[in-house]
C-alpha positions as CSV (number, residue, x, y, z in Angstrom):
1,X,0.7,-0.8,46.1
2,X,-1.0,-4.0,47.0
3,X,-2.7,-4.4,43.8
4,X,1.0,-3.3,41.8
5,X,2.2,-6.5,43.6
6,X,-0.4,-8.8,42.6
7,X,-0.5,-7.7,38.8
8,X,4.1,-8.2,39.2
9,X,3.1,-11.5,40.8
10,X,0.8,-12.7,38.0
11,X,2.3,-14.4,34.8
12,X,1.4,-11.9,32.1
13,X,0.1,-15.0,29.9
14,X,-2.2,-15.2,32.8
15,X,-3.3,-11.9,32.6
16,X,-4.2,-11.5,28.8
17,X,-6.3,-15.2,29.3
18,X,-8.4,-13.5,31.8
19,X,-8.6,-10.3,30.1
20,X,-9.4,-12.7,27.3
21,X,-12.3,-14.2,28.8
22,X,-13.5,-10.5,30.4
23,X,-13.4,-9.7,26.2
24,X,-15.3,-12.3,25.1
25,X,-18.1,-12.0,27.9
26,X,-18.4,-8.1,26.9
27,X,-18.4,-9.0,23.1
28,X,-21.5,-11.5,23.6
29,X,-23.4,-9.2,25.7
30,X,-23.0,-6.0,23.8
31,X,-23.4,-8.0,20.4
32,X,-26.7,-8.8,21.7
33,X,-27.9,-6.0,23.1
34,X,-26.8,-4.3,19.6
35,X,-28.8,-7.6,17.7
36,X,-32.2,-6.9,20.0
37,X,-31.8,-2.6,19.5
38,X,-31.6,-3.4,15.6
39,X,-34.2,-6.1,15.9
40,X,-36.8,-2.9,17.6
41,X,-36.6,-0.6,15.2
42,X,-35.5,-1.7,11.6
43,X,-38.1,-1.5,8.9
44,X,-39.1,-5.4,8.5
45,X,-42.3,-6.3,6.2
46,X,-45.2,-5.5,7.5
47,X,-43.6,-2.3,9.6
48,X,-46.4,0.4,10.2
49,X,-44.2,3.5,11.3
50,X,-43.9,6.1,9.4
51,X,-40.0,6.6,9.1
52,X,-40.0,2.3,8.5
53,X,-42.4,3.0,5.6
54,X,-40.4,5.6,4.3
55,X,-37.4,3.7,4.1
56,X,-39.7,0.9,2.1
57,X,-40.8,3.2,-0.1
58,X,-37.1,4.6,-0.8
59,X,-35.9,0.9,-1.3
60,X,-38.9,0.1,-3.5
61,X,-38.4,3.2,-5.8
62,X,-34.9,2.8,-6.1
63,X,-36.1,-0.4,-8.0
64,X,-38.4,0.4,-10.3
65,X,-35.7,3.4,-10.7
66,X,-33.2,0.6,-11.8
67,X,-35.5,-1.1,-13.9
68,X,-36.3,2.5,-15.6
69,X,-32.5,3.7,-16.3
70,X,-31.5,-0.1,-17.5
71,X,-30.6,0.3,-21.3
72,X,-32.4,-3.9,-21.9
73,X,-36.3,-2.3,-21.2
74,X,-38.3,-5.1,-20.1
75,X,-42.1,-3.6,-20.5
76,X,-44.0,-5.2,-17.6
77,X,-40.5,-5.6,-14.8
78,X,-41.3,-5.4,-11.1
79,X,-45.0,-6.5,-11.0
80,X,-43.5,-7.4,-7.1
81,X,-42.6,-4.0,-6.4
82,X,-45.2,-2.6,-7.5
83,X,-47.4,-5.0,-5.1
84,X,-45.5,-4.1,-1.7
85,X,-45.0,-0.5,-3.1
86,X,-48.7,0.7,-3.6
87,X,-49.9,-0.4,0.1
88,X,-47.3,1.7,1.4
89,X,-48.1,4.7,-0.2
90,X,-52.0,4.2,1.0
91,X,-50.6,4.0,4.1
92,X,-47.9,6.6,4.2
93,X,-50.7,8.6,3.0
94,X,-53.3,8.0,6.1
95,X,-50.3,8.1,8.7
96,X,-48.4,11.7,7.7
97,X,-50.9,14.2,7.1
98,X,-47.6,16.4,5.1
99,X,-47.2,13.3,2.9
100,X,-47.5,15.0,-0.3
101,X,-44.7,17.3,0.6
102,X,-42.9,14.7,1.5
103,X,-39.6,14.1,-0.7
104,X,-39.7,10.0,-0.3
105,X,-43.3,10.4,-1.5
106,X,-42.8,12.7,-4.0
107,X,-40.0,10.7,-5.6
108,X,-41.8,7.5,-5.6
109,X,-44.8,8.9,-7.6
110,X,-42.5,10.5,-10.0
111,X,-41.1,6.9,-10.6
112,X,-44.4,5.8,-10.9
113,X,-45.4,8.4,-13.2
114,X,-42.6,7.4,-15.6
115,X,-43.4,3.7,-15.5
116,X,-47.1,4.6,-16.2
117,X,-46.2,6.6,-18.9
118,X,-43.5,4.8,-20.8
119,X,-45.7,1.9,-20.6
120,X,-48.7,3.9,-21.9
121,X,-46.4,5.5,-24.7
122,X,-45.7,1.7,-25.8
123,X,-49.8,0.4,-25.4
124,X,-48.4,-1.8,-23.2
125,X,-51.5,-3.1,-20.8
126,X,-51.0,-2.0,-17.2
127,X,-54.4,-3.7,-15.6
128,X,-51.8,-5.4,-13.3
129,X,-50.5,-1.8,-12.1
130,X,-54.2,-0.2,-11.8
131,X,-55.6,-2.4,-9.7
132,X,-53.3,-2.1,-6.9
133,X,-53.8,1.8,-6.5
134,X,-57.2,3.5,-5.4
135,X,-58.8,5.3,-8.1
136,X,-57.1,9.1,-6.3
137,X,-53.4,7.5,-6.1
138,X,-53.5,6.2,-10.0
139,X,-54.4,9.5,-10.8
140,X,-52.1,11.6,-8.6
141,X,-49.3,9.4,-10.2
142,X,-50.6,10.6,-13.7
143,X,-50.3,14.1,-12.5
144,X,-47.1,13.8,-10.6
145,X,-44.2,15.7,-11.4
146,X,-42.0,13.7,-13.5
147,X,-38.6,15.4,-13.0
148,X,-38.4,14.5,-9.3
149,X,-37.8,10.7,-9.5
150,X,-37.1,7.6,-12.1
151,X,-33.6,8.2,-14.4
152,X,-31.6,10.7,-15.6
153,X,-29.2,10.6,-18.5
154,X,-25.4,10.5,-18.1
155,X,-22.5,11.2,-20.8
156,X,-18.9,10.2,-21.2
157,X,-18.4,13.8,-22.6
158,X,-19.4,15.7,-19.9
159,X,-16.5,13.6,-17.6
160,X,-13.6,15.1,-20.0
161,X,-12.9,17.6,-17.4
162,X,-13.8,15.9,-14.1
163,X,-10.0,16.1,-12.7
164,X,-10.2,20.1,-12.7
165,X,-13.5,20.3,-10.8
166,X,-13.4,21.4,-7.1
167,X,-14.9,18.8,-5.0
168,X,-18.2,19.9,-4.9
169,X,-18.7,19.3,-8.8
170,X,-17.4,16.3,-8.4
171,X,-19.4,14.6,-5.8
172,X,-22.5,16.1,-7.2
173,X,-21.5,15.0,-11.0
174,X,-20.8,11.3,-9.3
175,X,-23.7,8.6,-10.0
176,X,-23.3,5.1,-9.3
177,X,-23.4,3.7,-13.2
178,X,-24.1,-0.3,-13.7
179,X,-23.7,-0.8,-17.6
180,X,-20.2,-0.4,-19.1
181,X,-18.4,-0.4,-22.4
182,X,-16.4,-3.0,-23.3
183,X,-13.1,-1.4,-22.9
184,X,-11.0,-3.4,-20.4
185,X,-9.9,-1.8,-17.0
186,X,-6.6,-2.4,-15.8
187,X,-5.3,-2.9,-12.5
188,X,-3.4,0.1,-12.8
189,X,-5.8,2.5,-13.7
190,X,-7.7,0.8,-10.1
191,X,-4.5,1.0,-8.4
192,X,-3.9,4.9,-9.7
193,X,-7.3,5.5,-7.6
194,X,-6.4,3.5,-4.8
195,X,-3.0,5.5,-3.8
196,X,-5.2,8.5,-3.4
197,X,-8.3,6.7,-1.3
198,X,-5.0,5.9,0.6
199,X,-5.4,9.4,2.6
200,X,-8.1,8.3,4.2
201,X,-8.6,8.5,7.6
202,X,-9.0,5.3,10.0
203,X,-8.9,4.8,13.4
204,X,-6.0,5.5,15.0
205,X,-4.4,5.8,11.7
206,X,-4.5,1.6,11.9
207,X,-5.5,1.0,7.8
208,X,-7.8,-1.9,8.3
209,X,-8.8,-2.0,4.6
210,X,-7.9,-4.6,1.9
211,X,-8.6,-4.4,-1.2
212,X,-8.6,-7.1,-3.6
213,X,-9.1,-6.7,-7.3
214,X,-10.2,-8.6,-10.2
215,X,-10.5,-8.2,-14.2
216,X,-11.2,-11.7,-14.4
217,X,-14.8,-11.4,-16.5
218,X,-15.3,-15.5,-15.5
219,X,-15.1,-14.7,-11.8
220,X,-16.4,-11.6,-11.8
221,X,-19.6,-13.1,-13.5
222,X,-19.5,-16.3,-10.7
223,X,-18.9,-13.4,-7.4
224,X,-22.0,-11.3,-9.0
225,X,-23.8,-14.1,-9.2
226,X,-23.0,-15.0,-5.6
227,X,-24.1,-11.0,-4.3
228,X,-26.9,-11.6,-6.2
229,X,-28.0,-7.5,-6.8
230,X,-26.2,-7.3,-10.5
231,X,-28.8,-9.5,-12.4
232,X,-29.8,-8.8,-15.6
233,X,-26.8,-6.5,-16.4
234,X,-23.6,-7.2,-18.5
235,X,-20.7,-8.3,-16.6
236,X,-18.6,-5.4,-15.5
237,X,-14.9,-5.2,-16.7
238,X,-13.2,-4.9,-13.0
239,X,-14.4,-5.7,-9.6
240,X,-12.9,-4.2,-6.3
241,X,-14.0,-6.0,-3.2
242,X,-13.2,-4.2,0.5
243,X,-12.9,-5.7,3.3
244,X,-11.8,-4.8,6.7
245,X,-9.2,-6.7,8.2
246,X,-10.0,-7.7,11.9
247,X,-6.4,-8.1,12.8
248,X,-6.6,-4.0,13.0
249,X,-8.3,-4.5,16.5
250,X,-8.0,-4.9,19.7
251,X,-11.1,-5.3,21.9
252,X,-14.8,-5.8,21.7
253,X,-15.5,-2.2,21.5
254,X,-14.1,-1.9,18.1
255,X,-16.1,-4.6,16.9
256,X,-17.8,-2.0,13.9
257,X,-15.2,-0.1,13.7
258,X,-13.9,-2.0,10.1
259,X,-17.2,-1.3,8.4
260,X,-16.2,2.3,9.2
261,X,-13.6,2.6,8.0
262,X,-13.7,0.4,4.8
263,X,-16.2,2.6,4.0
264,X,-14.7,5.9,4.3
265,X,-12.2,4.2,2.1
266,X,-14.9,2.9,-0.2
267,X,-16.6,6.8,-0.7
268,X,-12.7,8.1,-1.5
269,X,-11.9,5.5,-4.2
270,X,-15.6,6.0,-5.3
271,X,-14.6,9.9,-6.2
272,X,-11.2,8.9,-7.4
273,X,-12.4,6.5,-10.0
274,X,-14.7,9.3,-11.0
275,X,-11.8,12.1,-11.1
276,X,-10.3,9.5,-13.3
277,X,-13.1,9.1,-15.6
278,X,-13.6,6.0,-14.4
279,X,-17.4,5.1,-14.1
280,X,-18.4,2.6,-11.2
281,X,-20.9,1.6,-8.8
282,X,-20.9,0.3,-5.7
283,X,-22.7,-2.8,-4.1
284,X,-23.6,-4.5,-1.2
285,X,-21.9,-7.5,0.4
286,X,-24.5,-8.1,3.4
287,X,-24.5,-11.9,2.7
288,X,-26.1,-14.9,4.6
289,X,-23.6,-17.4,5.7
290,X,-23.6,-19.3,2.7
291,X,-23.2,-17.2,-0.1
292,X,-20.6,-15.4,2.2
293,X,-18.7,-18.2,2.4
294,X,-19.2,-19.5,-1.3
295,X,-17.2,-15.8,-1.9
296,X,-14.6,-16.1,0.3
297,X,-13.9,-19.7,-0.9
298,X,-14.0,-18.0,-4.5
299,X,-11.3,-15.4,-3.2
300,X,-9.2,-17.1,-1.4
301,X,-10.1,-14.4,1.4
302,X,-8.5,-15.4,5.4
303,X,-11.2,-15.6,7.8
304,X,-9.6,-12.3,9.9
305,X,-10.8,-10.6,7.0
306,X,-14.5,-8.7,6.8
307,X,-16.6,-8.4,3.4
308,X,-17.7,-4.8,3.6
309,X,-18.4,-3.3,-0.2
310,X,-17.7,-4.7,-3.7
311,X,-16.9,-1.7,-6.4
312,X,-18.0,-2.3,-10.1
313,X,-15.8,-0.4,-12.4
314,X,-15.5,0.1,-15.7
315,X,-15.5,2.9,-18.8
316,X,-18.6,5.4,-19.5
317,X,-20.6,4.7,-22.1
318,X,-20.8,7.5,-24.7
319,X,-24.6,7.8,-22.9
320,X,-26.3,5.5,-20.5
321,X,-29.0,6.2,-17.9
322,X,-29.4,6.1,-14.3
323,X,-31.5,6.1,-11.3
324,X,-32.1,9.8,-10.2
325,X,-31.8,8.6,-6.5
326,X,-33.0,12.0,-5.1
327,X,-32.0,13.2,-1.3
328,X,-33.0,14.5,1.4
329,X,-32.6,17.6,2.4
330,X,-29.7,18.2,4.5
331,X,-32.1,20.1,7.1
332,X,-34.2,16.7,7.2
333,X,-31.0,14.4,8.8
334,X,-29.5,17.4,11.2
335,X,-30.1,17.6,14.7
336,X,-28.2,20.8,16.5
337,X,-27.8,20.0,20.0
């Protein structure tokens, strides 16, 4: 009863400033404790444990992947991939005795194996490549199996029936596809996949995602340039960006939560623009201050809203290639408690 008294006594402007300050106290702690928890354990250059390298080696494969499936060959691309990529394997290789079953190893020499032998193919001198790898590796990347990593080829046919297939198909059919015709997208095609990435769930059915798009080629080229991860390919004919509007909240705890949920909404539109025969891809906005900003002055975007994905859209090409991107197993991410 006592404390009922108090809290009818207190202004309730007085309340939500202490509450306020009780907020910001918990958000600077916990923020930190998240920072030094990410700062153990992520895979930073020079990492020596094994599930670090791996996720080196993924990110490392995935580009020479890239530089494989892009239609503009450049004989000789990612000399420094190739450098941080071969040290890993040697060591990969000394610290997991099951390394050559291992599907992150596996997939990397199969990349290998076709960058070796297109370049081969084309006489192209690879003295560069050779020297980094120990006389066994260079040839276990001759031998590899070259089915189980580099690109695989995708066709504008094959999407004629996308809207009939049952889910399944259709998330395994999906690719992420970075070269385009030159058909223009409209917003209303976008917005036609939006409305359905609509039924996606958010927390406490609060809808913190924006969505903000652009079939502008001019600024589409000057935000790409900004991310930074499009080089060297033709400028898409649309551009979603999500973000996650912080407004949504309402305490520290829920801090993450946008990311979350924009990107729930980010995997739905992903599979709508693909039921709609829309090819697209998806990129990364995790920007430094600066070029963060240099977007958001570019967008007009408020400050209570969060970058969390862009989306590059556009039509399929009668036949382009992409980056096999194999995965794991589902057995190799499930713990049963």
């Amino acid at each position: 009863m006592m404390k009922d008294a108090i809290k009818r006594a207190i202004p309730e402007p007085v309340i939500a400033w202490a509450r306020g300050v009780q907020a910001d106290v918990k958000l600077r702690r916990e923020t930190l404790r998240q920072m030094k928890r990410f700062r153990r354990n992520y895979a930073r250059r020079g990492c020596t444990g094994v599930e670090q390298m791996r996720t080196r080696i993924i990110y490392f494969t995935h580009q020479i992947e890239k530089g494989l499936s892009h239609s503009d060959f450049r004989y000789g691309f990612g000399k420094g991939v190739l450098a941080q990529l071969a040290p890993l394997l040697v060591q990969l290789r000394k610290s997991e005795p099951g390394y050559a079953g291992d599907g992150v190893y596996r997939s990397a020499l199969s990349a290998l194996h076709e960058y070796r032998q297109r370049h081969e193919v084309a006489d192209y001198d690879l003295g560069y490549m050779r020297q980094l790898f120990p006389l066994d590796l260079w040839q276990e990347i001759g031998a590899a199996d070259g089915t189980y990593g580099g690109d695989i080829v995708i066709r504008a046919v094959d999407k004629a029936d996308n809207a009939s297939l049952p889910f399944s198909a259709l998330s395994e059919a999906r690719h992420s596809i970075r070269e385009f015709t030159d058909e223009p997208v409209s917003v209303d095609d976008i917005m036609a996949a939006v409305r359905v990435a609509m039924r996606t769930p958010s927390v406490c059915n609060r809808q913190p995602t924006r969505v903000h798009i652009t079939t502008d080629r001019d600024l589409i080229g000057r935000l790409l340039a900004v991310q930074g991860g499009f080089r060297g390919y033709p400028t898409p004919p649309a551009l979603v960006l999500l973000t996650a509007d912080t407004w949504a909240f309402m305490n520290q705890d829920e801090r993450n939560e946008g990311f979350t949920d924009a990107g729930l909404f980010g995997m739905s539109l992903l599979l709508s623009l693909e039921e709609r025969q829309l090819a697209a891809c998806p990129l990364n906005t995790m920007l430094p201050m600066q070029r963060d900003d240099q977007t958001r002055s570019l967008l007009h975007l408020p400050d209570n809203e969060l970058l969390v994905m862009y989306v590059a859209v556009g039509h399929f090409p009668e036949e382009s290639k992409t980056c096999m991107s194999r995965r794991f197993e589902a057995e190799q991410i499930v713990t049963v408690h």
